[in-house]
C-alpha positions in Angstrom: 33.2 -187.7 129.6 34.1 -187.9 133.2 33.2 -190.0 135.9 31.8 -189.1 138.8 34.3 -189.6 142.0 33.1 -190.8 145.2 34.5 -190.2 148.7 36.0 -192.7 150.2 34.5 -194.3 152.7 31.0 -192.9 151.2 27.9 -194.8 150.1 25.1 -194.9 147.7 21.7 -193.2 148.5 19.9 -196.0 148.2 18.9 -199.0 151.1 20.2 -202.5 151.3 18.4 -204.3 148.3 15.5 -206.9 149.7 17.1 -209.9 149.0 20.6 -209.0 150.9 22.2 -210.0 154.4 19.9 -207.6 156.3 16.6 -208.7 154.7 17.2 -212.3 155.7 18.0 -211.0 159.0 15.3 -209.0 159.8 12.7 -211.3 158.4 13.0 -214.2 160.7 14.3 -212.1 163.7 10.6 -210.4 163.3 9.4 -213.4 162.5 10.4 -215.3 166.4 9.3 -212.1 168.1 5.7 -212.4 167.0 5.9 -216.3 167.6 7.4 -215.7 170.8 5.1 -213.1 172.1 2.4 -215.3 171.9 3.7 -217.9 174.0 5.0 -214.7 177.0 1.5 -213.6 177.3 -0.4 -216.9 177.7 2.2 -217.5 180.8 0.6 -214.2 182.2 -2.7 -215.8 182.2 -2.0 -219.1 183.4 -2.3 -218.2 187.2 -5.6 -216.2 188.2 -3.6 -215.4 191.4 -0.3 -215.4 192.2 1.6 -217.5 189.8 4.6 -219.5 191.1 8.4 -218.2 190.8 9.2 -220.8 188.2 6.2 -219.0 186.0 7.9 -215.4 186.9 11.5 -216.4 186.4 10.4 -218.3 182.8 8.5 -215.7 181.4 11.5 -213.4 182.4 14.0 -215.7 180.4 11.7 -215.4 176.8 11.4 -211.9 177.1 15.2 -212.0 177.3 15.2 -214.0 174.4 12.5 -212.1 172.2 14.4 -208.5 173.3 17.6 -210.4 172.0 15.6 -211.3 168.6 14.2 -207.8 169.1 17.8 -205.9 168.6 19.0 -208.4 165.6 15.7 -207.1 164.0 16.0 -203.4 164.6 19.6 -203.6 163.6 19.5 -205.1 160.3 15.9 -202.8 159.4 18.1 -200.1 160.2 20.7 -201.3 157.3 17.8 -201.5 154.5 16.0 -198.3 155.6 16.3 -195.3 152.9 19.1 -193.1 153.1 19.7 -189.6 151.9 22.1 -188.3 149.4 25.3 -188.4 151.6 24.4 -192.3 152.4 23.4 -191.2 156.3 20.0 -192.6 157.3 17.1 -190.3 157.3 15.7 -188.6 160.1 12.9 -190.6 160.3 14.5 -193.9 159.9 17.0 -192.6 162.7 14.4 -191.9 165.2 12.4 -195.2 164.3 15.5 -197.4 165.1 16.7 -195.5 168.3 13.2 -195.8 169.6 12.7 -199.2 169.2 16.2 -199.9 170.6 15.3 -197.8 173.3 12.1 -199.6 173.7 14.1 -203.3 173.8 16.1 -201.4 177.0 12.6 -199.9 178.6 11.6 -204.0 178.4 14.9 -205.1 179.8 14.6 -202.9 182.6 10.9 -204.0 183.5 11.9 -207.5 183.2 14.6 -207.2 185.8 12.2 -205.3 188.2 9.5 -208.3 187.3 12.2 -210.9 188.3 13.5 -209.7 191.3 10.5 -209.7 193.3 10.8 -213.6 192.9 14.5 -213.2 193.6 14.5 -210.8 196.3 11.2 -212.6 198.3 11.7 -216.3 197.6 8.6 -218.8 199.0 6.3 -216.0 199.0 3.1 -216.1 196.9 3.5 -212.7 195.1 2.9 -210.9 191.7 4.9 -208.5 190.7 2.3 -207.1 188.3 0.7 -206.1 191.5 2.7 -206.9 195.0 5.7 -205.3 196.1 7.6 -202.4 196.1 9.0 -202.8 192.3 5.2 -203.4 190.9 4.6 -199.7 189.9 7.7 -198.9 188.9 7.6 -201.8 186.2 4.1 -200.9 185.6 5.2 -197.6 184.4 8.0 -198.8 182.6 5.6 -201.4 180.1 3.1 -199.2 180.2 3.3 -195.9 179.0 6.9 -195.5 178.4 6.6 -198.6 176.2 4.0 -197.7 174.5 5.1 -194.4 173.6 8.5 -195.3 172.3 7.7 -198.0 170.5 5.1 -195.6 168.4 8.0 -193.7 167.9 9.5 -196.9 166.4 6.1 -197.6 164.0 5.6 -193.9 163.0 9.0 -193.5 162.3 9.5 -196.7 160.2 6.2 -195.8 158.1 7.6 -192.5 157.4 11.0 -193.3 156.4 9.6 -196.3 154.2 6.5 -194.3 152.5 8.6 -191.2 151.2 11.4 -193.1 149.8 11.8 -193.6 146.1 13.8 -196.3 146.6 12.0 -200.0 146.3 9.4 -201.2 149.0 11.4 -203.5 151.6 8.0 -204.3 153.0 4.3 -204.4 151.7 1.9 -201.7 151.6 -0.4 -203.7 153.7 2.8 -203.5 156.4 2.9 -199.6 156.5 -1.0 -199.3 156.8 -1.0 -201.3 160.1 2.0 -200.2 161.8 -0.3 -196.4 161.8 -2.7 -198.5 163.2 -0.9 -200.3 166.1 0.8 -197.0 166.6 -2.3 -195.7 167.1 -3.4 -197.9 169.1 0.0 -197.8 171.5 -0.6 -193.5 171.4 -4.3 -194.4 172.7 -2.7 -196.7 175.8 -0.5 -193.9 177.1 -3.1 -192.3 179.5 -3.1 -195.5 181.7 -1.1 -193.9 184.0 -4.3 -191.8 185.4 -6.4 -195.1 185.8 -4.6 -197.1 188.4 -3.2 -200.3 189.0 -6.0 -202.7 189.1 -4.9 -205.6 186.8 -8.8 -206.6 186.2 -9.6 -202.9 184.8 -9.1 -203.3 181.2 -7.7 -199.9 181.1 -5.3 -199.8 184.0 -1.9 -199.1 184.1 -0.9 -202.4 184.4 -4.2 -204.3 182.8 -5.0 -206.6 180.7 -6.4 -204.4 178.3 -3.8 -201.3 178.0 -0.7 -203.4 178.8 -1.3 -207.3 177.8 -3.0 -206.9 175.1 -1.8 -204.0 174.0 1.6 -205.3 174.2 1.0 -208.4 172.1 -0.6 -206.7 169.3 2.6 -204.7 169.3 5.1 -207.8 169.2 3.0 -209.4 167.1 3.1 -206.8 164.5 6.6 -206.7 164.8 6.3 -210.3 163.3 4.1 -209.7 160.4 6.7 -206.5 159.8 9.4 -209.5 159.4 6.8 -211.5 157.3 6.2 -208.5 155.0 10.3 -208.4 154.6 10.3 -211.9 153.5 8.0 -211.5 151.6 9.3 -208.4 150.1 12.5 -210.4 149.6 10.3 -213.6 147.1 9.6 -210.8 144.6 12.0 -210.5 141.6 
């Protein structure tokens, strides 16, 4: 009886198991993006009007922070993702991390437009949701772009998860409500036809189709890390 060789430098079809390296990761790195995403929106609602630069520049600094949590996440879920029989990661666990990385850039590149309008018009009451030459541009950016992407991330995640054979590295409940947050992201993408008016719960840049929209999405992100600790407890 033979043994089967292996190439070198190949790996097993299977994912990380839920109690390695990339579980612990991802669970608290999922974990401090929902914690933290709660804390960026309420400093988006302190201020009815204009909010002070030191509110701007703050809010600025934890999204840096949660993008930074963000990346750890997405790159140790992409370690205990399925893979296929050659030990390369399925299409839809490819396209799942690559959007949400994307996603973390689309953010980045919002939060740098959101920042310099502070920066580049200091002791003038402004909001860059809404003043300045930058505000639609940033608006588009954590709007639909955002949204978009990161339902790439969800859909993508659910899919390479669900049609595995391989060992759940996350909860049913998990996979049933990233479709729904994806969903919900898909049904935000038309903002861009309703304008800019933050007070219009479906505007571009509203409270509705962008705030809240956005910290449903983060949030979930955090009960994704919950489900992977969680997934990790089980023998």
């Amino acid at each position: 009886m033979t043994t089967p060789s292996i190439a070198p430098g190949s790996s097993p079809a299977r994912p990380a198991a839920p109690n390695t390296s990339p579980a612990r990761l991802a669970g608290p790195a999922g974990l401090t993006v929902g914690a933290l995403s709660v804390l960026l929106v309420g400093l988006y609602f302190v201020y009815s009007g204009p909010p002070p630069e030191w509110n701007v520049l703050t809010r600025s600094l934890l999204t840096l922070v949660i993008i930074a949590a963000l990346t750890l996440f997405g790159v140790a879920l992409g370690r205990l993702l399925p893979s296929d029989g050659k030990g390369r990661r399925t299409v839809a666990g490819q396209l799942s991390i690559v959007s949400l990385l994307t996603y973390g850039g689309v953010i980045l590149f919002a939060t740098s437009l959101e920042a310099g309008t502070p920066l580049g018009y200091p002791g003038k009451a402004m909001d860059p949701t809404t003043d300045g030459p930058l505000a639609a541009a940033m608006a588009l950016a954590h709007g639909p772009i955002a949204h978009l992407w990161i339902a790439m991330f969800f859909l993508g995640f659910v899919v390479a998860v669900s049609r595995s054979a391989a060992p759940r590295i996350v909860p049913r409940w998990t996979l049933r409500g990233s479709v729904v947050v994806a969903v919900i992201n898909l049904l935000a993408v038309p903002s861009l036809y309703f304008g800019m008016d933050a007070s219009n719960f479906y505007a571009v840049n509203g409270w509705g189709a962008d705030a809240l929209v956005g910290l449903i999405t983060l949030m979930w992100v955090g009960f994704i890390g919950l489900g992977i600790q969680r997934a990790r407890s089980r023998p």
